[in-house]
N, C-alpha and C positions, 0 to 999 in steps of 0.2 A: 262722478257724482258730486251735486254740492254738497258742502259741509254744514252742519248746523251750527250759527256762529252762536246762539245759547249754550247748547251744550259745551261747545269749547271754551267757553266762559265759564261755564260750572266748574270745568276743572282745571281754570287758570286758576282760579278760585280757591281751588284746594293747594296747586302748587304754590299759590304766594302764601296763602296761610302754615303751611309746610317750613318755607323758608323764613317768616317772621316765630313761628316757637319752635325752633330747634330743641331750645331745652325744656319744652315740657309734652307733654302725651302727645302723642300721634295715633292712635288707634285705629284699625278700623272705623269702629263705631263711631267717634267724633268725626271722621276725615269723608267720610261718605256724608254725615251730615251737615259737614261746611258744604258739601259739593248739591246737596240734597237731592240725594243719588240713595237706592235702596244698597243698605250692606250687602246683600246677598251677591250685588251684580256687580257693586264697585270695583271690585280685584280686575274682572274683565274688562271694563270701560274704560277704567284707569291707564292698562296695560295698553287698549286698542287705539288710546290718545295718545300717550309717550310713550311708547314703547321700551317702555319698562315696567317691573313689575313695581308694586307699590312699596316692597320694604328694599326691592333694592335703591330706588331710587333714594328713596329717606335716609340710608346708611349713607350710597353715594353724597347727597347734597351734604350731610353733617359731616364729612370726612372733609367736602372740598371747603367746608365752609370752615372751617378748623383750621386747614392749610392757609386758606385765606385770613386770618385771624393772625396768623405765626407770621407771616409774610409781610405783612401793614404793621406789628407793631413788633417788629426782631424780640424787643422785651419780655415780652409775655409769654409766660411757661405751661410747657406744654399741658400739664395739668389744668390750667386755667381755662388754656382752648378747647378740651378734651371735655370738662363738665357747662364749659357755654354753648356746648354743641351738642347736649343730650347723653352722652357717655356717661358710665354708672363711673370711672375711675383711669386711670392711666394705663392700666393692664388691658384694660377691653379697648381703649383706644388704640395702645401701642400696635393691639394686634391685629387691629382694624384697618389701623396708615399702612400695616410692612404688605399687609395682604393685597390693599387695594393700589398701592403708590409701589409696591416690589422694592420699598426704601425701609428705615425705620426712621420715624421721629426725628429723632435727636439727631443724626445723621443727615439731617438735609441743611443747607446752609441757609436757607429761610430766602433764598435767593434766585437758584438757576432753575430753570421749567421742572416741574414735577415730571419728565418724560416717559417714567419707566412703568408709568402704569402696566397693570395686566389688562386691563379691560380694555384699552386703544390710545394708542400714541398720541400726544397733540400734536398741532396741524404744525408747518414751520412756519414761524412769527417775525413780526420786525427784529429788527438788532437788538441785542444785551449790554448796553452801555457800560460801561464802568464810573467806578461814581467819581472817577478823577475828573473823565469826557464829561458827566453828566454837569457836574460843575463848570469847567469849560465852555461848556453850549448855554448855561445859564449867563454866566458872567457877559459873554457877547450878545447878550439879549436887556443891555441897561435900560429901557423903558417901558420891561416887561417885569411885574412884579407880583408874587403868590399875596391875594388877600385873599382879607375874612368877610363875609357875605353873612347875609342872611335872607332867604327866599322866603316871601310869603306864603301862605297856605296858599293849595292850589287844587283844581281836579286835574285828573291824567285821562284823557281818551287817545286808547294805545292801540296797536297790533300787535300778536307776540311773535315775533319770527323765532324760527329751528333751526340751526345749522346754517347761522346768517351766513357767513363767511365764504369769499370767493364764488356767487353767485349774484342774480337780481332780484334778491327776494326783500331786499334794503328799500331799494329803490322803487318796486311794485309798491310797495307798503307807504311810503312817500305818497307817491301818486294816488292811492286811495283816498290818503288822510287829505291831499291837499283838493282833490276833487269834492268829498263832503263839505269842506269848508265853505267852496265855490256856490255849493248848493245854498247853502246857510248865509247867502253874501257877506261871508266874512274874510277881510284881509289878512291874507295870513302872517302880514309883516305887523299885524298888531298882538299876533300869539307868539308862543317862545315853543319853535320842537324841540323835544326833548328826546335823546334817546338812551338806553339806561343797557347795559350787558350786566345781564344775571349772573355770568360766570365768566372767570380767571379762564381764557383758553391756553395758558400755563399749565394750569392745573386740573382741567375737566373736557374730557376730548369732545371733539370739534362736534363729533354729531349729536350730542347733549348741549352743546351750548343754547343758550337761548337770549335774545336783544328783543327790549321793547323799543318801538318806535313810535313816539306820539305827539301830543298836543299840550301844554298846560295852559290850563285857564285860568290865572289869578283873582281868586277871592277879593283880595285887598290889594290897593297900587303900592306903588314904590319895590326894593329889597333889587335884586339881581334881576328877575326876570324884567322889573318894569326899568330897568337902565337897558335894557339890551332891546327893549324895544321902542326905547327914545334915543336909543345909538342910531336907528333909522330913518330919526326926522319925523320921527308917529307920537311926538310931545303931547300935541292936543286932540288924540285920538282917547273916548271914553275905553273903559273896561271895556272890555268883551261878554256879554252876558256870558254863565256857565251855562251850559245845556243840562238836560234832563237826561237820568238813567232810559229813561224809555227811549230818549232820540238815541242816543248811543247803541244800543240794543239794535233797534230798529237799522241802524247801519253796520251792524257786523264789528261794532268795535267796543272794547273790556274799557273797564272806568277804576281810576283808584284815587282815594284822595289823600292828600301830601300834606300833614301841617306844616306851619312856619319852623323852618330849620336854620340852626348857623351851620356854615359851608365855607367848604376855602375852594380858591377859583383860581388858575391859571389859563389866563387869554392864551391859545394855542393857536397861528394862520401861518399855513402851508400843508404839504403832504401828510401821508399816514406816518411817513417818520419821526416827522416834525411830532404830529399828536402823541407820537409812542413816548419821544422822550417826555413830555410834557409830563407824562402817567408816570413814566418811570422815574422823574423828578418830584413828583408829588410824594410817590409810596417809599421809595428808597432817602431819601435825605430830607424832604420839608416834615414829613411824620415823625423820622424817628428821631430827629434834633429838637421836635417841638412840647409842646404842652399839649396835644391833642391826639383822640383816637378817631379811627374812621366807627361814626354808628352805625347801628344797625338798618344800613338803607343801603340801597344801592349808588353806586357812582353813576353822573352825567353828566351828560356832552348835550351841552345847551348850544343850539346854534345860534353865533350873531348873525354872519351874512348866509344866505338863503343858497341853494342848489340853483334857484333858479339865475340867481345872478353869478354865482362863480361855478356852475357843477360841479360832479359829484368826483373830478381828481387831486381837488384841493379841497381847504377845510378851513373854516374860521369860526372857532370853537369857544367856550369858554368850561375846560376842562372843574371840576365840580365832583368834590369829597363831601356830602354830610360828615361832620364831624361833632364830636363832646370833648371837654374839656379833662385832661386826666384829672 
């Protein structure tokens, strides 16, 4: 049966808004009305799109999002992560992590895969570097250097994929995006894909994960995205008109829009290894040496060179932290 890509939008809808107020009300009653979905029915509809129920889900995302909080910045106590994530206090968090992670708190080294969940295993992942390697592999990389960016405001026309991982559901989703554009005679070497992972597959098992895969349209030229698409020789190519919520709609694809952010950015080309340490370089030693936190946004993986010119067993990335300043 087809899907209705509205409705699946209504409750993308609810999930982003879910994971941008952690720490304020979640209710029923508001969260049926971001999705404008009757309360009565929401619980069900909720459950019959993610397959989970609504407050587990909410407890899960505030647990992982907490972990993920500890993890990016080693410094920050666990109380701090525990009330930025909706928790009345430490106690109801504490009992929240040992229940859901089978660890406690304080006991985890803010480091090695959360694996012990009870709810499902994570998947098994690239290599766990050590930050001596991790330095190592930096230092032999002299013409590669972490800067600070700033990306212009932009619209996102995305697909939300489930359980990207170890399938072709990456790539279907590619193929969609770049076939619409075909439609709309637009070069897609004049846009930036962007693709964004909602979740730590460290810490939130693989059948919960969820990857946008999309498009950004810049508002305004120049920052990060308008260099990477003058890295291509597309100097004197105008903007890209944005599109309209209707045309988006009308092709089965979710829209969200991104203002201008500063971002730090590590050019990452080669394999998925290559890219892992790039991440694991970012979070584990550029973050917690620096003056800055990861915001409240998701990490992306901006492409410079295209699938179509290198495909999909190589990568030439510009790895991308929104960050604040402590």
């Amino acid at each position: 049966m087809r899907r209705n890509p509205h409705y699946h939008d209504r409750v993308n809808r609810v999930l982003d808004y879910i994971g941008e107020h952690l720490d304020g009300e979640l209710s029923l009653a508001r969260l049926s009305g971001i999705g404008c979905f009757s309360p009565f029915h929401f619980h069900r509809i909720f459950q019959g799109v993610t397959g989970e129920t609504l407050n587990s889900h909410v407890r899960r995302v505030r647990l992982e999002r907490a972990a993920a909080l500890m993890k990016a910045s080693p410094r920050k106590r666990i109380t701090d992560a525990a009330l930025e994530t909706g928790f009345a206090g430490t106690a109801e968090f504490s009992r929240a992590f040992k229940n859901h992670f089978n660890r406690t708190a304080s006991s985890w080294d803010r480091r090695s895969p959360l694996e012990n969940s009870k709810i499902c295993k994570a998947p098994e992942m690239l290599p766990f570097h050590t930050l001596e390697e991790l330095e190592r592999w930096k230092a032999a990389r002299k013409n590669v250097r972490v800067r600070l960016h700033r990306f212009s405001a932009f619209l996102y026309v995305y697909t939300r994929i489930y359980a990207p991982y170890g399938n072709s559901r990456l790539v279907e989703s590619y193929v969609a995006l770049t076939a619409w554009l075909a439609e709309k005679h637009t070069d897609i070497r004049d846009v930036v894909v962007i693709g964004m992972a909602l979740d730590d597959p460290s810490i939130t098992p693989s059948k919960n994960c969820r990857y946008d895969l999309g498009i950004a349209f810049p508002k305004l030229p120049g920052g990060i995205l308008g260099e990477i698409v003058r890295s291509r020789g597309r100097a004197a190519a105008p903007l890209v008109p944005v599109p309209a919520q209707s045309e988006c709609d009308a092709a089965g694809f979710s829209v969200r829009d991104f203002e201008s952010q500063q971002t730090v950015a590590f050019h990452s080309a080669g394999d998925l290894a290559q890219v892992g340490r790039a991440w694991q370089y970012l979070y584990r030693i550029w973050l917690p040496s620096g003056d800055f936190e990861p915001a409240d946004l998701p990490a992306m993986e901006m492409f410079v060179r295209l699938p179509e010119e290198i495909g999909w067993e190589t990568f030439d990335l510009e790895a991308c932290i929104p960050v604040v300043r402590l």
